[in-house]
C-alpha positions as CSV (number, residue, x, y, z in Angstrom):
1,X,0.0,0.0,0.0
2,X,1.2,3.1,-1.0
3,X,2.3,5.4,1.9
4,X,0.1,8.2,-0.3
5,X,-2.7,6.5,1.1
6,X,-2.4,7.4,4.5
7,X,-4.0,10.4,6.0
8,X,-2.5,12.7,8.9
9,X,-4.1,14.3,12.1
10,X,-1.4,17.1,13.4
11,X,-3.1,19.0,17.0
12,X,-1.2,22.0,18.0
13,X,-1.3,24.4,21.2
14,X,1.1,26.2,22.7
15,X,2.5,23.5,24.7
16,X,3.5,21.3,22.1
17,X,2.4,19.4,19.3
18,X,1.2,15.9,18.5
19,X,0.1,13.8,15.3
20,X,-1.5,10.5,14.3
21,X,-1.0,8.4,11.6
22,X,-3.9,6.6,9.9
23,X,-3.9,4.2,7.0
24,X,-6.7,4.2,4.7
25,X,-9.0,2.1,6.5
26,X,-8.3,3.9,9.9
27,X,-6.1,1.5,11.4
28,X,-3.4,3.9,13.7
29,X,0.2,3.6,12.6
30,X,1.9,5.4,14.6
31,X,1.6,8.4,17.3
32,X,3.9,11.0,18.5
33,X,3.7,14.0,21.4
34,X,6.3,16.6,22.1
35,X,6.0,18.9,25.3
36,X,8.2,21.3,23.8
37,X,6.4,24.4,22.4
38,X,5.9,24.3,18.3
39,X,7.6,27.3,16.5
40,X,4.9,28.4,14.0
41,X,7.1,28.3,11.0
42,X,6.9,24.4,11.9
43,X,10.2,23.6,11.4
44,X,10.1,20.7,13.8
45,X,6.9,18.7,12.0
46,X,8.9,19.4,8.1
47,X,10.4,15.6,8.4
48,X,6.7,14.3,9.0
49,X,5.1,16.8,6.1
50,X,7.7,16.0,3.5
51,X,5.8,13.0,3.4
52,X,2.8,12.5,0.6
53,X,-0.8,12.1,2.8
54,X,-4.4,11.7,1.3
55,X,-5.5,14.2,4.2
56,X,-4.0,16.4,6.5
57,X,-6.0,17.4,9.4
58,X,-5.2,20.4,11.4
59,X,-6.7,20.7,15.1
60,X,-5.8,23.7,16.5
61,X,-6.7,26.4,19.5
62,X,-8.2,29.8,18.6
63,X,-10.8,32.5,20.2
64,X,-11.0,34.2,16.9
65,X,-14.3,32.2,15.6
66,X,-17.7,32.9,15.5
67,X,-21.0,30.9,14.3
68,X,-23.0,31.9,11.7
69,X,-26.9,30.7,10.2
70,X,-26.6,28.9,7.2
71,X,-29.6,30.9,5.8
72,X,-27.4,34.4,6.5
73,X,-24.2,32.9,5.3
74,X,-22.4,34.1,1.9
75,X,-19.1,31.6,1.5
76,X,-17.4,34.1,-0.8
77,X,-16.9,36.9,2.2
78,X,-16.1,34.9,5.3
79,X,-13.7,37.8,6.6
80,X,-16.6,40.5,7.3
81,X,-18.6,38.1,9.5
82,X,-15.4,37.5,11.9
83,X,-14.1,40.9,11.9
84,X,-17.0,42.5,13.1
85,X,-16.6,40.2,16.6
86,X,-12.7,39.3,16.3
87,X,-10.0,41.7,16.0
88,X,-7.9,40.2,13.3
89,X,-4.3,40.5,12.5
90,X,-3.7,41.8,8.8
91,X,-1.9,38.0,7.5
92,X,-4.9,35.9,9.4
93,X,-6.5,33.1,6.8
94,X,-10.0,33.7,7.6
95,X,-11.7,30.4,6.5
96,X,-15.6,28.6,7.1
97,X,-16.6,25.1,7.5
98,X,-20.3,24.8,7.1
99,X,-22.2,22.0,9.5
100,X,-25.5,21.7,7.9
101,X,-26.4,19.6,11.1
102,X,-26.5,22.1,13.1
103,X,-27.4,25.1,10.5
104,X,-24.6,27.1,11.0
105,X,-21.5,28.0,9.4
106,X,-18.4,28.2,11.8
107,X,-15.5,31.0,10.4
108,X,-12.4,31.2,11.8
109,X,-8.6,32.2,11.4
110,X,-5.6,30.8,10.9
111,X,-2.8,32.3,11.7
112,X,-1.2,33.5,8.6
113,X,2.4,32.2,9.3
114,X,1.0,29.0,10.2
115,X,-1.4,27.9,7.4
116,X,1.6,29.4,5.0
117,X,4.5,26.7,6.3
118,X,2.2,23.7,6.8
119,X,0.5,24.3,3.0
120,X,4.2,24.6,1.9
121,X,5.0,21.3,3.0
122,X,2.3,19.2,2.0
123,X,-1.2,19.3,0.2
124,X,-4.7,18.2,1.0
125,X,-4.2,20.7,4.4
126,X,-7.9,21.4,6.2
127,X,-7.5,23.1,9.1
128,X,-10.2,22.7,12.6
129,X,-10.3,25.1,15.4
130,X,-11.2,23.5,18.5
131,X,-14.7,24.7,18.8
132,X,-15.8,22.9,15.2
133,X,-14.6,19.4,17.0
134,X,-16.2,20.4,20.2
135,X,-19.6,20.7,18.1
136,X,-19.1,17.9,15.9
137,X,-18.5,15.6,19.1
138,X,-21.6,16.7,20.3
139,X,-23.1,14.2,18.5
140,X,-21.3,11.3,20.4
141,X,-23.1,12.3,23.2
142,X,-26.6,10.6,23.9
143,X,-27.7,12.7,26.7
144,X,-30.6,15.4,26.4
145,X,-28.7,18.0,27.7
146,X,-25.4,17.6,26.0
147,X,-22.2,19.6,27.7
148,X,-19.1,19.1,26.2
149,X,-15.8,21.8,27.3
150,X,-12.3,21.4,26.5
151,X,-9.0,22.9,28.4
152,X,-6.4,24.0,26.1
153,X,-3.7,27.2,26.4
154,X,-5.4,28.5,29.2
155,X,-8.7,28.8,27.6
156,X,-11.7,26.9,28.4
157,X,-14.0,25.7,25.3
158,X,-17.5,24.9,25.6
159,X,-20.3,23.8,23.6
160,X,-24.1,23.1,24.9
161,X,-26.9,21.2,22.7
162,X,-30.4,20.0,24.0
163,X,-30.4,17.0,21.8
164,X,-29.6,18.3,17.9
165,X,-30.4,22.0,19.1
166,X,-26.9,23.9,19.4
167,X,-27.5,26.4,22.1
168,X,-24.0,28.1,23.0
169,X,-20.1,28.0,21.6
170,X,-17.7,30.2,22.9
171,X,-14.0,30.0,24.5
172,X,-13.0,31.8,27.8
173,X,-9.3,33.5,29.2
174,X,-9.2,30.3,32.3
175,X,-5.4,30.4,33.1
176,X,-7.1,28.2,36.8
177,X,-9.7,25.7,37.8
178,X,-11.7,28.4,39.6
179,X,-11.9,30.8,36.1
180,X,-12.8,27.6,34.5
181,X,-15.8,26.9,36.9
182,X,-17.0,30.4,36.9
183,X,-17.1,30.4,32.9
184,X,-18.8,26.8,32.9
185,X,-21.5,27.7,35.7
186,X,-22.1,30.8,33.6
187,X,-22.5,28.8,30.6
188,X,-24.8,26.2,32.6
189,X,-27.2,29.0,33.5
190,X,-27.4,30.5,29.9
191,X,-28.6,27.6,28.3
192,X,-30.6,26.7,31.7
193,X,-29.5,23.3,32.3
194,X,-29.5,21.7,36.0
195,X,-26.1,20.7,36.7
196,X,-27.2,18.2,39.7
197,X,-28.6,16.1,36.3
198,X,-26.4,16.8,33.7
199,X,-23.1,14.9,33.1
200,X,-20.2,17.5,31.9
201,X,-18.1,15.6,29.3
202,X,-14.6,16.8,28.9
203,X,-12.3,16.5,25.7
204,X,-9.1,15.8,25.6
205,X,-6.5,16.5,28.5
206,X,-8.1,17.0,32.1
207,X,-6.1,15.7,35.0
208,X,-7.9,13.7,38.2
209,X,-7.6,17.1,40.1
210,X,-10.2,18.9,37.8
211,X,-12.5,16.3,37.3
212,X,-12.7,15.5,40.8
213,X,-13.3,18.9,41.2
214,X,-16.4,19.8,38.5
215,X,-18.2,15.9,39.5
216,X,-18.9,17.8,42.6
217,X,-21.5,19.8,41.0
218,X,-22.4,17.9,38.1
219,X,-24.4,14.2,37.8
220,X,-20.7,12.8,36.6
221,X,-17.6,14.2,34.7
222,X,-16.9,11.5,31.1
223,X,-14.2,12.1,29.0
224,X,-14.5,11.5,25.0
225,X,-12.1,12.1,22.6
């Protein structure tokens, strides 16, 4: 099998980077981590992008994003919806990835550096910001009141639904546990869910501390990835 058929996940934040390797029937071939922190001109990923993948996927962590109705949404001008809620730096990559699921349109930027050096190494490069896999996991979740955060470079992500009904995405400045739980408890009441019988699923990295922590308020604390 050619190695052309494989496809690449790459997730980066500002305390490292990792990547998966999939072949084309989704079997993992191999994984990697580093702690160190990823220069954006990603230099240290070249070796691993040289290489020829059906897919790249890029997850990555950004504030500047905001939803959109699919009814209001015009593809060929993403930049004017984010820029009249983001402030945006002159080389961002403003992009949109429609979820007809959930009626919206998500736009978001890239930072310019970045989407230049990863496109130069390889092609078939689609790029995620957190929140799209936060809302796409949603659907995972079989509970009625879904509530779904993520912890990543001192921000907190979260993402309510009341079964397919999106209700709230946004990302918060939580550098600690107790900014965290202010931001979720504000979320909670927003969409007016009862956190005595909802469960609070968490993607991705959450030491025992902080779930120990929230499953004091909440039904339970599940992970999903």
């Amino acid at each position: 099998m050619s190695a052309a058929q494989n496809r690449i996940t790459i997730q980066l934040d500002l305390s490292g980077y990792s990547f998966t390797i999939y072949d084309r029937n989704g079997a993992v071939l191999s994984q990697e981590s580093h702690s160190c922190p990823v220069d954006l001109s990603v230099n240290e990923l070249a070796p691993v992008l040289k290489r020829q993948y059906s897919a790249v996927s890029v997850y990555f962590a950004t504030w500047k994003y905001t939803l959109v109705p699919l009814s209001l949404f015009v593809k060929d001008s993403p930049r004017k919806y984010l820029s009249a809620v983001r402030d945006l730096a002159e080389d961002d990559v403003v992009m949109a990835l429609e979820m007809p699921s959930r009626k919206a349109a998500i736009v978001f930027a890239v930072q310019g550096q970045l989407y230049g050096s990863i496109n130069a190494l390889c092609r078939n490069v689609r790029f995620y910001p957190m929140a799209y896999i936060l809302v796409d996991r949603l659907s995972s979740i079989a509970d009625n009141n879904r509530l779904l955060v993520s912890f990543t470079d001192g921000m907190l992500h979260a993402v309510a639904a009341e079964r397919d009904r999106l209700l709230f995405v946004n990302s918060f400045p939580a550098a600690d546990l107790a900014t965290a739980e202010y931001f979720i408890f504000s979320v909670v009441k927003e969409v007016m869910f009862n956190p005595e019988h909802t469960v609070l699923h968490v993607f991705g990295k959450a030491d025992e501390k902080v779930a120990s922590e929230l499953a004091k308020y909440f039904a339970s604390v599940k992970r999903i990835s």
